[in-house]
C-alpha positions, -999 to +999 in steps of 0.1 A: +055+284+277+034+273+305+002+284+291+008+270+257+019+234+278-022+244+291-029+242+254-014+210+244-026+190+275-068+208+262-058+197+235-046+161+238-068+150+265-103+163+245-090+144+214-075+111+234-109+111+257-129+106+227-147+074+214-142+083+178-099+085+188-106+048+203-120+035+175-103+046+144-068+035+171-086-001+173-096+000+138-063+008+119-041-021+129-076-040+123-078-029+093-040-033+086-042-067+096-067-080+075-053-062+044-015-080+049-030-113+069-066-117+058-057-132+020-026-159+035-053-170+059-080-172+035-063-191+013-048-215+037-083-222+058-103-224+022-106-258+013-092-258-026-120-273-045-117-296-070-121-289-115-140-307-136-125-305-175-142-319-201-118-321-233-122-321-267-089-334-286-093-331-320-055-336-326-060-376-313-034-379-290-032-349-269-055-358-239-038-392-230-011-372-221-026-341-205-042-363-183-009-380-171+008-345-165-023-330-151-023-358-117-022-329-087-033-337-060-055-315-031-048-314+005-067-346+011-052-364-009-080-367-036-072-355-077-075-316-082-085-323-117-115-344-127-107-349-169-134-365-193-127-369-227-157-365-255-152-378-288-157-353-317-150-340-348-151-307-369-183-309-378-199-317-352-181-294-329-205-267-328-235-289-319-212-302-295-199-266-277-240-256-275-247-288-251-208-282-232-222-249-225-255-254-208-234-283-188-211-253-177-240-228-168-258-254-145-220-257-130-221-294-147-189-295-150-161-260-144-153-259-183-142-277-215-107-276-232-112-277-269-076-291-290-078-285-321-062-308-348-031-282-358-018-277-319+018-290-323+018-265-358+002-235-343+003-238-307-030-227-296-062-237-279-093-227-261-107-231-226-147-223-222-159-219-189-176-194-161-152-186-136-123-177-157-111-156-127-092-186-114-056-178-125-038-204-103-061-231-121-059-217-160-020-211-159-017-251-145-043-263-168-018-242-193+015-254-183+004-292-186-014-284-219+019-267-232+045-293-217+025-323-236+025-307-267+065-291-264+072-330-258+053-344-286+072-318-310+102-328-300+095-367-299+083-360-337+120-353-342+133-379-324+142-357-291+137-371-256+113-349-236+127-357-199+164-355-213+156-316-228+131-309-194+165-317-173+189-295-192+165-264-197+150-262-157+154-230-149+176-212-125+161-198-092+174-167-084+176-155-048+179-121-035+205-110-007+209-072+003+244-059+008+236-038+040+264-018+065+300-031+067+291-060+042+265-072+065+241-100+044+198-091+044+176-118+027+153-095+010+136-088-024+110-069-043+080-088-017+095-072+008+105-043-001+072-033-019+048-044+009+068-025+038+075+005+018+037+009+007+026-002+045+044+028+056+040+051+037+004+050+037+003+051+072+025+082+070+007+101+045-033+092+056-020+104+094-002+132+084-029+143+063-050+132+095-038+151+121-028+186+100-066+187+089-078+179+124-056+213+134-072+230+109-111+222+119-105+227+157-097+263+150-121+270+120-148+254+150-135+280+176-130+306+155-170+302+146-179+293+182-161+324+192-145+305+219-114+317+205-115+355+210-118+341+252-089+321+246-069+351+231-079+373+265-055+351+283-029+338+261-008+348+229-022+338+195+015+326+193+008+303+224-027+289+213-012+281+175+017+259+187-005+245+217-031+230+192-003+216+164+020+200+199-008+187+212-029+171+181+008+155+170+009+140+208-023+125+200-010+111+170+020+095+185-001+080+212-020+064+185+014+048+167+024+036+204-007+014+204-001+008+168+033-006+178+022-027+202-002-041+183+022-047+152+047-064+181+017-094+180+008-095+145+045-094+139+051-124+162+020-141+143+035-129+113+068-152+115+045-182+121+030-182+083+059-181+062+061-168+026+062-130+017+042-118+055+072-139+077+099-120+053+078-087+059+083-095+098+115-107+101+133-079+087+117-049+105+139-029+128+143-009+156+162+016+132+132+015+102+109+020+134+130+053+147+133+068+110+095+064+106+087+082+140+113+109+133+095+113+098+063+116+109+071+141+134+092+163+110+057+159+084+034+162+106+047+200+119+054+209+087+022+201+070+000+211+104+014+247+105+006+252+071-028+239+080-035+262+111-029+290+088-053+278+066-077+273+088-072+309+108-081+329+072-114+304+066-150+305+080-162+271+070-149+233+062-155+237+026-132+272+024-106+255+039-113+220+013-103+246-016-074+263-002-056+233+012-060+214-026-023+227-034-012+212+000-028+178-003-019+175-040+016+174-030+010+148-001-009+126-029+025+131-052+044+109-030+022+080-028+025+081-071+062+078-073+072+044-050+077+022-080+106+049-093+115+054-061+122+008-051+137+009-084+160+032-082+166+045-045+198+066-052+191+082-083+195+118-091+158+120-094+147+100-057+176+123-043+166+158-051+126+154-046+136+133-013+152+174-002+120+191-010+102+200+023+071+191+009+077+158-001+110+150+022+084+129+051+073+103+030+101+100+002+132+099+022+120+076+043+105+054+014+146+058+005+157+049+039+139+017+041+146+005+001+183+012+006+197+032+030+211+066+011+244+086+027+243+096+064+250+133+053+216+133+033+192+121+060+210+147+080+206+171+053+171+161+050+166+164+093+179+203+088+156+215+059+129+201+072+134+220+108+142+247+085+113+247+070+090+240+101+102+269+118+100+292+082+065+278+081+058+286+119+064+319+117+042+325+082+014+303+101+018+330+133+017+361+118-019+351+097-032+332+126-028+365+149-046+385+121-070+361+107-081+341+134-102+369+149-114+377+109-151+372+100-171+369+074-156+372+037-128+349+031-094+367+025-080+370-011-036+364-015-037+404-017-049+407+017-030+378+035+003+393+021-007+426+042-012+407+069+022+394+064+039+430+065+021+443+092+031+418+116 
């Protein structure tokens, strides 16, 4: 035990000491930041700039209208919408559309709306412009377009548009989660989706991290041959658990600055409102200590399988083909979260949320959509131990063979000797 503590503390301090540890540690909540905070910011420092429409009614008396409903505002207090109407027919309306286009490619004007005559009959018309990436802009310039024309049909018929607008606004439906003992969660599929995917990307990318970076320091000893003066003073047993305890350490060090970090931007967080204050606001202490506990569980499980790997290999790109089947199932659970937000409890979430190999990422996934029975996170706590120490031992017994192997890369035939023998 006290040599393999020598192990862990090697190992921790050489990967903590390094600048590359510092950087990728400042870097990921960096990165994290800008990819939840960078948009909401964006958008709210980004002055919105005004549209200039031109519009073509050839039904008559569509653009008096539009241009009533169409009277938004930006933040100065100056009209989003610059309208201009141009008089034409249908035979001119080609001639028309060739001089409207050059007016849009020297960014004249944003666009032109052309009406045609038979709107209220066949509800359709077309916008021409550049930047037709502006969705926010289109689907307003749509909703006006359609709410003049729904109340002209109806004033046809001698229906009052305000009247029907009042007794067909919708219904907003909001979103309270049933938690413990009754207990009331604002929530809904924002936040749900955006902490579920946060997470779990962080769990698989330093899961998948960390096993690797077990797997190249011993392929780098093993070809250094510092390993065979390592194994003159220590059991293979020793060394094996030393690396996997100590490159974990490292990576919980690196989710304590993490969470410190996330403490400020979480703060920040419930100073901008919408869909990033909700993401804030309902994080836990609990979510916090199921994700740690998760990652530990994965990372052990997936790093012994790893070290083995690595033990029976010569060079990175050995060890690239053999752990395919590994990462493959890693990828799997990062597929699967819109089945699994949908439906947490179902028969399907349940049983792949047992499976060692996916049990890190999915049952946590599960814990923070909706929290599933007590006896199956415990259930899931036991097979994964289980498993890590059924994993262990495999990992052992081809790491004391294989690690001091050279040359040709063993085929299955020959690791399942290896197996028997020790």
């Amino acid at each position: 035990m006290k040599k393999m503590l020598i192990v862990v503390r090697r190992e921790y301090l050489d990967r903590v000491k390094k600048k590359s540890f510092l950087i990728g540690t400042i870097l990921g909540p960096v990165f994290m930041g800008l990819l939840i905070f960078a948009p909401a910011l964006l958008f709210k420092l980004s002055p919105e700039p005004q549209t200039t429409v031109t519009v073509i009614d050839l039904a008559g008396d569509v653009y008096a209208q539009m241009e009533t409903s169409l009277a938004d505002t930006i933040d100065d207090g100056t009209p989003k919408f610059i309208l201009r109407e141009v008089e034409a027919d249908v035979t001119g309306l080609e001639e028309l559309k060739r001089v409207l286009n050059l007016e849009v490619e020297n960014d004249a004007i944003d666009g032109y709306l052309v009406i045609p005559a038979d709107i209220l009959d066949e509800g359709k018309a077309v916008f021409y412009g550049k930047r037709i990436g502006d969705i926010k802009t289109l689907e307003r310039i749509e909703r006006a377009l359609s709410n003049v024309v729904i109340g002209m049909r109806l004033s046809s018929r001698g229906i009052d548009y305000g009247e029907v607008k009042g007794l067909v606004e919708n219904v907003e439906l909001e979103t309270m989660q049933i938690t413990d003992k009754g207990a009331e969660k604002r929530g809904g599929f924002d936040f749900i989706f955006m902490s579920s995917f946060l997470f779990i990307m962080m769990l698989y990318m330093t899961i998948l991290m960390w096993g690797v970076a077990v797997q190249r320091s011993i392929i780098e000893e093993k070809n250094n041959r510092v390993i065979e003066v390592l194994l003159s003073s220590l059991r293979p047993e020793d060394l094996l658990f030393g690396k996997i305890f100590g490159v974990g350490a490292v990576g919980l060090t690196q989710y304590a600055i993490w969470g410190l970090v996330g403490s400020i931007m979480t703060a920040y967080g419930l100073t901008m409102g919408g869909p990033v204050a909700e993401l804030a606001a309902n994080l836990s202490f609990t979510t916090l200590g199921f994700f740690i506990l998760y990652y530990v569980l994965g990372f052990l499980f997936y790093a012994t399988m790893f070290a083995g790997i690595g033990s029976v290999c010569n060079t990175d790109q050995e060890a690239q083909q053999m752990q395919t089947p590994i990462v493959l199932c890693l990828v799997f659970t990062i597929l699967v979260p819109m089945m699994i937000i949908q439906r947490p409890d179902s028969i399907f979430a349940t049983a792949i949320s047992l499976i060692p190999l996916f049990t890190p990422i999915v049952m946590f996934m599960r814990i923070n959509v909706l929290m599933p029975p007590a006896w199956q996170i415990a259930l899931s706590v036991v097979i994964m131990i289980f498993s890590i120490w059924f994993a262990g031992k495999l990992s052992a017994r081809i790491f004391r063979t294989g690690i001091l192997m050279y040359g040709k890369k063993p085929d299955a035939r020959e690791i399942l000797k290896w197996l028997r023998r020790a």
